[in-house]
Each structure stands twice: as C-alpha cells, then as structure tokens.
GUKOLDO-492158 format. One record per atom (N, C-alpha, C, O): x, y, z; atom name; residue number from 1; residue in one letter. Coordinates in Angstrom, 1 decimal, m for minus. Layout:
# GUKOLDO-492158
{r {X Y Z} "CA" NUM "A"}
...
# end
This chain:
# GUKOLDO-492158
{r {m0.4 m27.3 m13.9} "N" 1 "X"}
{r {0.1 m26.0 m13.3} "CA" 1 "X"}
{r {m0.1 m26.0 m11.8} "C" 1 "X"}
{r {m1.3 m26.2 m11.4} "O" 1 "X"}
{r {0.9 m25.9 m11.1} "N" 2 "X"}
{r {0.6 m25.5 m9.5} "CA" 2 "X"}
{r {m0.1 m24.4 m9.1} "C" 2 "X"}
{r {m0.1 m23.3 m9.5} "O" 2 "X"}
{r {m1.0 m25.0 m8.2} "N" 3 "X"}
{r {m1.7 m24.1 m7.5} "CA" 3 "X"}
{r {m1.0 m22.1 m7.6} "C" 3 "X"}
{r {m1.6 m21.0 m7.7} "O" 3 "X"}
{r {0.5 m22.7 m7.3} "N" 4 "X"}
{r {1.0 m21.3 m7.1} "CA" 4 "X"}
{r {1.0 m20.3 m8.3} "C" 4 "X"}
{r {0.7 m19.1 m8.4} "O" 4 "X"}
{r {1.4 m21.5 m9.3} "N" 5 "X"}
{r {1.5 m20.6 m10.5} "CA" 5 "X"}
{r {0.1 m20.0 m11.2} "C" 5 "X"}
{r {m0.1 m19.0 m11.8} "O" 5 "X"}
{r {m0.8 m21.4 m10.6} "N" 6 "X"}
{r {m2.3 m20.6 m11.2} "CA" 6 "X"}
{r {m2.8 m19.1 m10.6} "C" 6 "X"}
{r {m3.1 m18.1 m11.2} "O" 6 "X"}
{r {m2.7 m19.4 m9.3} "N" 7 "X"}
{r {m2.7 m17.9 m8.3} "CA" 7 "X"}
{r {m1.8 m16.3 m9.2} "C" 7 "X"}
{r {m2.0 m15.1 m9.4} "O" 7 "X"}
{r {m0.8 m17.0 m9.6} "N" 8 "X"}
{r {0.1 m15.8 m9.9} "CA" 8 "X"}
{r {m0.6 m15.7 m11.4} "C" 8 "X"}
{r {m0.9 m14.6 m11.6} "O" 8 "X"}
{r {m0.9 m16.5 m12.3} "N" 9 "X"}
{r {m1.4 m16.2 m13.7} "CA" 9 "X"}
{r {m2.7 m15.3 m13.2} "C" 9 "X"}
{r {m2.8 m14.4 m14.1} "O" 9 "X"}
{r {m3.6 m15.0 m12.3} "N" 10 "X"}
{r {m4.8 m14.5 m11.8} "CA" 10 "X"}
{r {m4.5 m13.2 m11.9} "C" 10 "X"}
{r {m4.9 m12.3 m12.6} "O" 10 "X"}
{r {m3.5 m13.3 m10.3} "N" 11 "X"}
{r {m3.1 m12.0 m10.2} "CA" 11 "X"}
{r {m2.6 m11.0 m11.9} "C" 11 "X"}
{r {m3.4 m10.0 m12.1} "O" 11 "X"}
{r {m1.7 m11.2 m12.7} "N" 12 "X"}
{r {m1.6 m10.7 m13.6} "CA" 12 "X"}
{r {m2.6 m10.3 m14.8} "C" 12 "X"}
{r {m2.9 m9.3 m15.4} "O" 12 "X"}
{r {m3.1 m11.7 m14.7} "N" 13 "X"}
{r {m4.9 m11.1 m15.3} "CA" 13 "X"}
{r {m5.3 m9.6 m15.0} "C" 13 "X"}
{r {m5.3 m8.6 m15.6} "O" 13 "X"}
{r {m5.6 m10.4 m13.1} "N" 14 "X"}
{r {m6.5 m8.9 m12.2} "CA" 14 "X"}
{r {m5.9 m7.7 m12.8} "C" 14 "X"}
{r {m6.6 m7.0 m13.5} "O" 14 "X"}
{r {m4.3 m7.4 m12.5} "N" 15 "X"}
{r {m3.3 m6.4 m12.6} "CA" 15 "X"}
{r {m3.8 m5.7 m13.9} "C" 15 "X"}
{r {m4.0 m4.5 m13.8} "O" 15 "X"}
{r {m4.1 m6.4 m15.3} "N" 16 "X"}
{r {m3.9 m6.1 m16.2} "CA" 16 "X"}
{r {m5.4 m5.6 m16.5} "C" 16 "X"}
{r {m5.5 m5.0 m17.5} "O" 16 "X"}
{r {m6.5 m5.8 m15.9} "N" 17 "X"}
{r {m7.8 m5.6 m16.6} "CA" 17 "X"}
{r {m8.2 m4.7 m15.4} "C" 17 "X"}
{r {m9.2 m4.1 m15.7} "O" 17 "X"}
{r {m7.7 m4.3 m14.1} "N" 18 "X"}
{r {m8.1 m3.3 m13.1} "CA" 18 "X"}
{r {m6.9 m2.4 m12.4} "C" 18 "X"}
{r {m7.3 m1.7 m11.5} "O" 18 "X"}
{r {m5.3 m2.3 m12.7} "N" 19 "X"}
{r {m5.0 m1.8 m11.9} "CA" 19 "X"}
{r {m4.5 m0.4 m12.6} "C" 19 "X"}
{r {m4.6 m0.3 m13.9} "O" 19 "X"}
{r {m4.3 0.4 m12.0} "N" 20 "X"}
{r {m3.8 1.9 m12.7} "CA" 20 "X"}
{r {m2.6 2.1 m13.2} "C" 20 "X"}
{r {m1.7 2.2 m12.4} "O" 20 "X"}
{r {m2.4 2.1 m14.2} "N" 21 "X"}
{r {m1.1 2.2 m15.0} "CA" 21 "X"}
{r {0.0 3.5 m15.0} "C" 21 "X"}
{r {0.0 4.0 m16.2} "O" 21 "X"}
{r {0.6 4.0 m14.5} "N" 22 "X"}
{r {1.5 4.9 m14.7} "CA" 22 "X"}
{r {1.6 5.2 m16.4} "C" 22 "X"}
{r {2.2 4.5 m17.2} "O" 22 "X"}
{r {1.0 6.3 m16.7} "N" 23 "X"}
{r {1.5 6.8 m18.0} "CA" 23 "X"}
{r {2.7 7.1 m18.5} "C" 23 "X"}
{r {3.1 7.1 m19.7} "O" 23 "X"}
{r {3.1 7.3 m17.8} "N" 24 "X"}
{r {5.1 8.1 m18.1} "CA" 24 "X"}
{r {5.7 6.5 m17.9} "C" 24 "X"}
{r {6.9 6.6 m18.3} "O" 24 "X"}
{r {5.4 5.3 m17.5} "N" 25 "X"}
{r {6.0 4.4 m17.5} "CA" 25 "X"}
{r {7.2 3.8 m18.3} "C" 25 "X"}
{r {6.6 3.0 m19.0} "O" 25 "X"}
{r {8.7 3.6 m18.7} "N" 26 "X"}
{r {9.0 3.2 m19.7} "CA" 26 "X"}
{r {10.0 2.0 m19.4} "C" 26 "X"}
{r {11.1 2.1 m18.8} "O" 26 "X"}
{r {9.6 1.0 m19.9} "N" 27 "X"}
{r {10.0 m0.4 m19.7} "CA" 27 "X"}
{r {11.3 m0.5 m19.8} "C" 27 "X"}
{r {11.9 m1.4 m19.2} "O" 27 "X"}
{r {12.1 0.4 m20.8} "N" 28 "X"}
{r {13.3 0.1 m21.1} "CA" 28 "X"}
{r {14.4 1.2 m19.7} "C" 28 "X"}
{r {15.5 0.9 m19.3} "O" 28 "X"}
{r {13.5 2.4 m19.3} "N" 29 "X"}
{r {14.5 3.0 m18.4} "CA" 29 "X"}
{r {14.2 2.7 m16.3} "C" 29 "X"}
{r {15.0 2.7 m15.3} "O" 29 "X"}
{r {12.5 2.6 m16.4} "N" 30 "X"}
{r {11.8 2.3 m15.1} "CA" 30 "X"}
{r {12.3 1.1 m14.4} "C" 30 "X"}
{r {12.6 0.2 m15.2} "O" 30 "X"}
{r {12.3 0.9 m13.8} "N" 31 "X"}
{r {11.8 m0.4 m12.4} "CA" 31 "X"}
{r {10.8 m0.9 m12.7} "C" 31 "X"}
{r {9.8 m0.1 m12.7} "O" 31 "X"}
{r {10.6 m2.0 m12.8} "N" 32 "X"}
{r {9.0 m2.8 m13.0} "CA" 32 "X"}
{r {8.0 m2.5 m11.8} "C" 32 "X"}
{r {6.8 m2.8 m11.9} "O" 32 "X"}
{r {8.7 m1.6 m10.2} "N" 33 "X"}
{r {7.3 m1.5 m9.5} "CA" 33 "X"}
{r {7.0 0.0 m9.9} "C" 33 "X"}
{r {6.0 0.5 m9.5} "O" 33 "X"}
{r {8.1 0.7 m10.6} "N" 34 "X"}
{r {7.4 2.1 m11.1} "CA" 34 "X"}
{r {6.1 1.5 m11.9} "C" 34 "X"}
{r {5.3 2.4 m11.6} "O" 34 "X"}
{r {5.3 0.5 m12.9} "N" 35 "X"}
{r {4.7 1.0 m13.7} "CA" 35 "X"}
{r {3.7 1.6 m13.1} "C" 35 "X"}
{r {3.3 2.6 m13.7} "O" 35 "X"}
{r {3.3 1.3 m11.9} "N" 36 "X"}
{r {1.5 1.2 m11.6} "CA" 36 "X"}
{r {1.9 2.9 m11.1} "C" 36 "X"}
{r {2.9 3.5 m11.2} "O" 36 "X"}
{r {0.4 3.4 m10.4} "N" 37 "X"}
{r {0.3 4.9 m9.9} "CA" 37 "X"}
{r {1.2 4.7 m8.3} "C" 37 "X"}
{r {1.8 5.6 m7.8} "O" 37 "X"}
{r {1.2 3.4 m7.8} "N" 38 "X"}
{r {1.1 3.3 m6.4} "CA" 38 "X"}
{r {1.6 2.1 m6.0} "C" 38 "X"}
{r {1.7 1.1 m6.7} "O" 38 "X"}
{r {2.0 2.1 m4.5} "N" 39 "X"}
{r {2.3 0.5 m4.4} "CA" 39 "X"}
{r {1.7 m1.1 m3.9} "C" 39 "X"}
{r {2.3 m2.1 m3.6} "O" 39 "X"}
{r {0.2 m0.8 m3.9} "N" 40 "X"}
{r {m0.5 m1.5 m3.5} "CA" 40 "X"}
{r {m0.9 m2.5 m4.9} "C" 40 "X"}
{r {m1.2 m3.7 m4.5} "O" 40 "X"}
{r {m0.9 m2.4 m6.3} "N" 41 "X"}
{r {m0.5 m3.1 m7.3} "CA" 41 "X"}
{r {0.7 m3.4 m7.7} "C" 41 "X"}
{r {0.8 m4.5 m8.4} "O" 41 "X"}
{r {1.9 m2.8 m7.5} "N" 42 "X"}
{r {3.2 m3.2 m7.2} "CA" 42 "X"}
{r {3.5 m4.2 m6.3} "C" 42 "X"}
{r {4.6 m4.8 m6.6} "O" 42 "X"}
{r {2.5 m4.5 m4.9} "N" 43 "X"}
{r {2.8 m5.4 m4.3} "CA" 43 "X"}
{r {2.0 m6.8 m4.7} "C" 43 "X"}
{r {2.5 m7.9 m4.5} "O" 43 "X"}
{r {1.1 m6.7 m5.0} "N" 44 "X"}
{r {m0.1 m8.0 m6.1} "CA" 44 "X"}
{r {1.6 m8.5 m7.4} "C" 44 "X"}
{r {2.4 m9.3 m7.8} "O" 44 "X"}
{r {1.2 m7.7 m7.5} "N" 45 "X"}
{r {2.6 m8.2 m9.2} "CA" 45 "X"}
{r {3.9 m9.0 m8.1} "C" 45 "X"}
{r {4.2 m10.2 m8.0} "O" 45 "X"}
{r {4.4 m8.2 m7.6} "N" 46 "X"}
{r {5.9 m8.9 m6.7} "CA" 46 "X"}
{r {5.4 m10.5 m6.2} "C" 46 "X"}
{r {6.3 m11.3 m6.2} "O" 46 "X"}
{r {4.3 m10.7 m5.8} "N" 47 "X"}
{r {3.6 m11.8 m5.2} "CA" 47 "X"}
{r {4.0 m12.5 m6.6} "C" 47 "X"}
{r {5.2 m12.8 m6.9} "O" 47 "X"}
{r {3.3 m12.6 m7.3} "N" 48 "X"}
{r {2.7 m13.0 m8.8} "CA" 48 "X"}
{r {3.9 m13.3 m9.3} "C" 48 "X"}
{r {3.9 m14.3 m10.0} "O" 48 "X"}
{r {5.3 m12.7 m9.2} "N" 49 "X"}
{r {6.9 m12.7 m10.2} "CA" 49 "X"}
{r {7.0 m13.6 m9.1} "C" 49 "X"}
{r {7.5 m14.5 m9.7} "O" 49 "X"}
{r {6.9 m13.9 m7.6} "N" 50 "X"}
{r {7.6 m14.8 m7.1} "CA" 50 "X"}
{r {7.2 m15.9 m6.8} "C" 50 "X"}
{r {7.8 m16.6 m6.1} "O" 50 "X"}
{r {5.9 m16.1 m7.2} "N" 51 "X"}
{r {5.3 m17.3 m7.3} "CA" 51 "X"}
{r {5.5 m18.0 m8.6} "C" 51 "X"}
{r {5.5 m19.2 m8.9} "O" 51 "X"}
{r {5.5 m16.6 m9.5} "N" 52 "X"}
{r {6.3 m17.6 m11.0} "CA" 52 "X"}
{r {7.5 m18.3 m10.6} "C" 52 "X"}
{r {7.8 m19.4 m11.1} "O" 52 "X"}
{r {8.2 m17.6 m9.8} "N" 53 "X"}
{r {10.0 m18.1 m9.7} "CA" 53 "X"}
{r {9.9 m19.6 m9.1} "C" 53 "X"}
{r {10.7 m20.5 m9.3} "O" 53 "X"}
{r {8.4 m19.6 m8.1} "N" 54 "X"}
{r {8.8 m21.1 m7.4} "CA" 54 "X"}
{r {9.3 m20.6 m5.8} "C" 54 "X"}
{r {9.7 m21.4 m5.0} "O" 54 "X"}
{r {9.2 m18.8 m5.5} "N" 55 "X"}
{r {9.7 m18.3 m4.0} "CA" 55 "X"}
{r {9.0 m18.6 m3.1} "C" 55 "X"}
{r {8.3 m19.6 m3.5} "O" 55 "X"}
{r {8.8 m18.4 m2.1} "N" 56 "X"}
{r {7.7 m18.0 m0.8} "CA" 56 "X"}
{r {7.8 m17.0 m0.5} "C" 56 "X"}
{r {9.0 m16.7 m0.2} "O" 56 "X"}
{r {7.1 m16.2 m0.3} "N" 57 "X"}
{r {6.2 m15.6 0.2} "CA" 57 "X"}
{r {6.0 m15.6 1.4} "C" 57 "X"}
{r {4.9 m15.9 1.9} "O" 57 "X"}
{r {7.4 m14.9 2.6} "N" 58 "X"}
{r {7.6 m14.5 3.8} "CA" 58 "X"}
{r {7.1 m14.0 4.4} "C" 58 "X"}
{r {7.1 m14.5 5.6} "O" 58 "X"}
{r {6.3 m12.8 4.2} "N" 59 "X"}
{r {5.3 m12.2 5.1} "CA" 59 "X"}
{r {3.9 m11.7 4.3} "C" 59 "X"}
{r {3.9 m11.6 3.0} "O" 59 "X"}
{r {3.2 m11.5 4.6} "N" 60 "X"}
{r {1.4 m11.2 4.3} "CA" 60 "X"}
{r {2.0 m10.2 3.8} "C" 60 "X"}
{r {2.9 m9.5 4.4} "O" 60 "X"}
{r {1.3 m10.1 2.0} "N" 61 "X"}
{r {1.3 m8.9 1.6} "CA" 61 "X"}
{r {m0.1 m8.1 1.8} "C" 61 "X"}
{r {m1.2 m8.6 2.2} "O" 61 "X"}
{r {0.3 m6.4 1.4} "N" 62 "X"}
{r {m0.9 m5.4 2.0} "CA" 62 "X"}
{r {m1.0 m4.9 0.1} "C" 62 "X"}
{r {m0.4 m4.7 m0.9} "O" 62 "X"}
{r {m2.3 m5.1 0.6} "N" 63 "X"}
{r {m3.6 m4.1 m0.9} "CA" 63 "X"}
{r {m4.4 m4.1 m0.5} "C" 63 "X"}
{r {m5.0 m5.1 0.0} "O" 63 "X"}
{r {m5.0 m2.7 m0.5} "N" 64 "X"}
{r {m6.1 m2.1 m0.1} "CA" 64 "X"}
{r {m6.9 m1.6 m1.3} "C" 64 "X"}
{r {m6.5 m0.8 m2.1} "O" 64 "X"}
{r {m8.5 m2.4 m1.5} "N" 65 "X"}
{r {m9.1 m1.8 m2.9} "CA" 65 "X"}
{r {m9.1 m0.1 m2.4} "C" 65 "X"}
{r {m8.8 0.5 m3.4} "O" 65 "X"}
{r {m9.4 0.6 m1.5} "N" 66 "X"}
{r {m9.8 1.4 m1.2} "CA" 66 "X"}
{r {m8.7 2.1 m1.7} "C" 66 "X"}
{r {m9.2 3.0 m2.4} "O" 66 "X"}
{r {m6.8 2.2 m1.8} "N" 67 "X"}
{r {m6.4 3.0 m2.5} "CA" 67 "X"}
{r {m6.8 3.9 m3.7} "C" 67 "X"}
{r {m6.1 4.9 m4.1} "O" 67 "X"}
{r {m7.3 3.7 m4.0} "N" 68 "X"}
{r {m7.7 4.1 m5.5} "CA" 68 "X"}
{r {m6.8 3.8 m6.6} "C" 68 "X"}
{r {m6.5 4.5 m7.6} "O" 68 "X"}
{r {m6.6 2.9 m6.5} "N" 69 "X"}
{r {m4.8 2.3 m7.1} "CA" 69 "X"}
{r {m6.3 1.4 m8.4} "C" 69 "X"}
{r {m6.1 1.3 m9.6} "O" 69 "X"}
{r {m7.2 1.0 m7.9} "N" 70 "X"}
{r {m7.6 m0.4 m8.6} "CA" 70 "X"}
{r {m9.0 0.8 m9.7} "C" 70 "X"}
{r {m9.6 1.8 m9.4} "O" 70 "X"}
{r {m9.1 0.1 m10.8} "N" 71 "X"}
{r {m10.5 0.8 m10.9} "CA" 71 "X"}
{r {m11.5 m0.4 m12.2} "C" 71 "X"}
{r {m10.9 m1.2 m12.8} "O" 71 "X"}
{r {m12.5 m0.2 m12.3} "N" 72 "X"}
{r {m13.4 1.1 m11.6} "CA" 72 "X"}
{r {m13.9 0.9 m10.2} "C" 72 "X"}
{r {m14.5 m0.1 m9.7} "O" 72 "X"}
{r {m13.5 2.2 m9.5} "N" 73 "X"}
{r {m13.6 1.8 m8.4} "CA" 73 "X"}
{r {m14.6 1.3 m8.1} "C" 73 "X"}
{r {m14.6 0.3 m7.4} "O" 73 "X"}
{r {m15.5 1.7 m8.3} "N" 74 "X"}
{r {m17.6 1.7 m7.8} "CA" 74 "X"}
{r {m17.5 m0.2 m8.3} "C" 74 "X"}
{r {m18.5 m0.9 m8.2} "O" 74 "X"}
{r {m16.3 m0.8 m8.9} "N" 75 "X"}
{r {m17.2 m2.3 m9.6} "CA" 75 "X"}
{r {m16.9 m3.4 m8.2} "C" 75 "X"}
{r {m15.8 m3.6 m7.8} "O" 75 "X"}
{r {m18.0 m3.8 m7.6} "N" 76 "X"}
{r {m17.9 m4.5 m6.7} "CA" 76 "X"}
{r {m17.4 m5.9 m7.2} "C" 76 "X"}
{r {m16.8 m6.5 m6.4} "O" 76 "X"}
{r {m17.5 m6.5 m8.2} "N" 77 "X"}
{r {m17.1 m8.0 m8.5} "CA" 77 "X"}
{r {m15.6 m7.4 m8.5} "C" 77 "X"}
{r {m14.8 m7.8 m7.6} "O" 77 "X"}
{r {m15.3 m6.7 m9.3} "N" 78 "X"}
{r {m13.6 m6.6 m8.9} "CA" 78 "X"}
{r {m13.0 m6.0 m8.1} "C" 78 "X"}
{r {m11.9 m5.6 m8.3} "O" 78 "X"}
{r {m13.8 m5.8 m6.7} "N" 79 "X"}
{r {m12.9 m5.5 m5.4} "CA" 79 "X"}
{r {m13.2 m6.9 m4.9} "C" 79 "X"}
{r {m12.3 m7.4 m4.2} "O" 79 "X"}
{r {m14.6 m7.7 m5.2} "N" 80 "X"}
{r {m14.4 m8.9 m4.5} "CA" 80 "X"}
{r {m13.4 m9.9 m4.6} "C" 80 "X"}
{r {m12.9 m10.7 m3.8} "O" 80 "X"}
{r {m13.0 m9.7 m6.1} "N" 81 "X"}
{r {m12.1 m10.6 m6.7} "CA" 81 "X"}
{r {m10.3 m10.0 m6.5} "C" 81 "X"}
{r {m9.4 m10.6 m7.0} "O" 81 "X"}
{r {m10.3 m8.7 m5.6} "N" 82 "X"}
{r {m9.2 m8.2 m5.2} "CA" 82 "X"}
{r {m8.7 m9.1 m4.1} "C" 82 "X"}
{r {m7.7 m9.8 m4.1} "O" 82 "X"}
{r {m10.0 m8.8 m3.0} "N" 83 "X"}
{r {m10.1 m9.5 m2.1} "CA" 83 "X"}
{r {m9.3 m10.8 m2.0} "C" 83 "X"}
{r {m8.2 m11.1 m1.5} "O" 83 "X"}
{r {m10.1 m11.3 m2.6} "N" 84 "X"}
{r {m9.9 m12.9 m2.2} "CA" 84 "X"}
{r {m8.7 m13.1 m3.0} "C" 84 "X"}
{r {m8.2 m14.2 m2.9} "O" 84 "X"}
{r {m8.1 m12.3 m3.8} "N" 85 "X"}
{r {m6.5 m12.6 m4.2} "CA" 85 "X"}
{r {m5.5 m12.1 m2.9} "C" 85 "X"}
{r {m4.5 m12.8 m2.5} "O" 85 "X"}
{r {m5.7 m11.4 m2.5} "N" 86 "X"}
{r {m4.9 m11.0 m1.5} "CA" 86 "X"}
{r {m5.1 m12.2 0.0} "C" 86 "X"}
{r {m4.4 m12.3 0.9} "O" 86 "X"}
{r {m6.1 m12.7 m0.2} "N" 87 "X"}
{r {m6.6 m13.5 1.1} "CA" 87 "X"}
{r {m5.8 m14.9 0.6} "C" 87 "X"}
{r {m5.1 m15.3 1.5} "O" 87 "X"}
{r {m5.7 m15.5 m0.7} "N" 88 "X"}
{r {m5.1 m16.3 m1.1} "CA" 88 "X"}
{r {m3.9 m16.3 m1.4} "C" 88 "X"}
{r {m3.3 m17.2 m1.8} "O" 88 "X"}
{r {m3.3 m15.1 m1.1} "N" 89 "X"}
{r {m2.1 m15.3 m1.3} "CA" 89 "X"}
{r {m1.3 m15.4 0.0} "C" 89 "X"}
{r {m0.2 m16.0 0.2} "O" 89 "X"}
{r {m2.1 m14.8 0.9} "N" 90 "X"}
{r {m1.7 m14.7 2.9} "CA" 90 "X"}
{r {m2.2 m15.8 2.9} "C" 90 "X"}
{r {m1.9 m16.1 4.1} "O" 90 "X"}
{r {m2.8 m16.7 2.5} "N" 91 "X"}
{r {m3.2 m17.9 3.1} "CA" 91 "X"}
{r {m1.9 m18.9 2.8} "C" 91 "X"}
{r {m1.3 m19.5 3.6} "O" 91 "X"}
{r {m1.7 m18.8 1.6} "N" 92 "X"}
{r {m0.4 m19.7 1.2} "CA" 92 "X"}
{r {0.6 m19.3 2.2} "C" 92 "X"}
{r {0.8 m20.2 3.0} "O" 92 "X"}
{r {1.3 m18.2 2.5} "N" 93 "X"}
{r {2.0 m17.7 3.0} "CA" 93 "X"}
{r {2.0 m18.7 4.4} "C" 93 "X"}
{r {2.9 m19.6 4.7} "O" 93 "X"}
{r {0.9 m18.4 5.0} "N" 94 "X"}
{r {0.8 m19.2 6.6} "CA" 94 "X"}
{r {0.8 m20.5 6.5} "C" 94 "X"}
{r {1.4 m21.2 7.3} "O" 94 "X"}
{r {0.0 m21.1 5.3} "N" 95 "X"}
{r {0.4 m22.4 4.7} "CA" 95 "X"}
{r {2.1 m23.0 4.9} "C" 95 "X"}
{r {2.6 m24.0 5.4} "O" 95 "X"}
{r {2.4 m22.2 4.4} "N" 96 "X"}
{r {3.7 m22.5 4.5} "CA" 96 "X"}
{r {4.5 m22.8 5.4} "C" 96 "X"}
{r {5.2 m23.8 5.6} "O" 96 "X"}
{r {4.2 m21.4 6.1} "N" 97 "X"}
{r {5.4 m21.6 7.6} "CA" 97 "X"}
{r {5.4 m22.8 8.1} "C" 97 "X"}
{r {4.7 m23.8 7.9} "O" 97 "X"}
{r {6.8 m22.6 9.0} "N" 98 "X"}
{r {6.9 m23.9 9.6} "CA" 98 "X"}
{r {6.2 m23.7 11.2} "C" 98 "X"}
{r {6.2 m22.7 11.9} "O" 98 "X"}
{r {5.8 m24.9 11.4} "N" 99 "X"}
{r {5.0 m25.3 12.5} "CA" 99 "X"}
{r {5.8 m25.7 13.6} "C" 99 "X"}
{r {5.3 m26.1 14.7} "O" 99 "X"}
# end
C-alpha cells in the first residue's frame, strides 16, 4: 500500500473513532461533507477520498482540534494524533510541488 493510501486509511480510522457526526445525516439524500457537525472533519475526509483516488493535494489543508468538531475533547493522544495527520498530509502536499 502507498504511503498515500496508508495516510488516507488513518485518516478514516481518526474520522471514525473522534470526529462528530451529524445526527440528521442521511447518506441517501446529503452530500458526504454534510455528515460531520462542521468542516474541519469534512476537510480530513476530502484529503483521505483523494488520496484514495491517487489526487494531489494542491493546497495545505486547515483542522483545528480546538473546533470542537473532534472529541473527546480533553483526550490529548487524539489531538496529538490529529495533529500529526494534518502535518502529514501538508507535508506530502509540499512534497510534491514542483521545484
């Protein structure tokens, strides 16, 4: 598995075990960035669908654990682990460009 796709399997992990779920969500009528409360997990997932595709990743994406988008908030291993997905994913990004 590519680096990329391991990064994007992570992210969906993260997504699925800390981010805030839209209750009214419904798969068959919504937009896939309606599920979450907000769009700072909307923007972790869009990374993650276009790293599955094989895309790049044009500009640094923004997540902030501090939205309250992520929970529980108070758990420090999974804002650390927020962190450093969002740092790995702007890293690829600059990785990339051209020089």
């Amino acid at each position: 598995m590519s680096e990329r796709r391991t990064l994007a399997a992570e992210i969906h992990e993260f997504l699925a075990e800390h981010a805030r779920k839209s209750n009214s969500y419904d798969f068959v009528y919504d937009r896939i960035d309606e599920r979450f409360y907000g769009p700072d997990p909307a923007v972790l997932e869009a990374a993650a669908i276009a790293m599955d595709k094989g895309c790049e990743i044009d500009i640094p994406i923004r997540s902030d654990w501090g939205s309250g988008l992520y929970k529980p908030y108070s758990d420090e291993k999974a804002r650390a682990w927020h962190d450093d997905l969002v740092a790995r994913v702007n890293a690829l990004q600059v990785s990339s460009s051209p020089r």
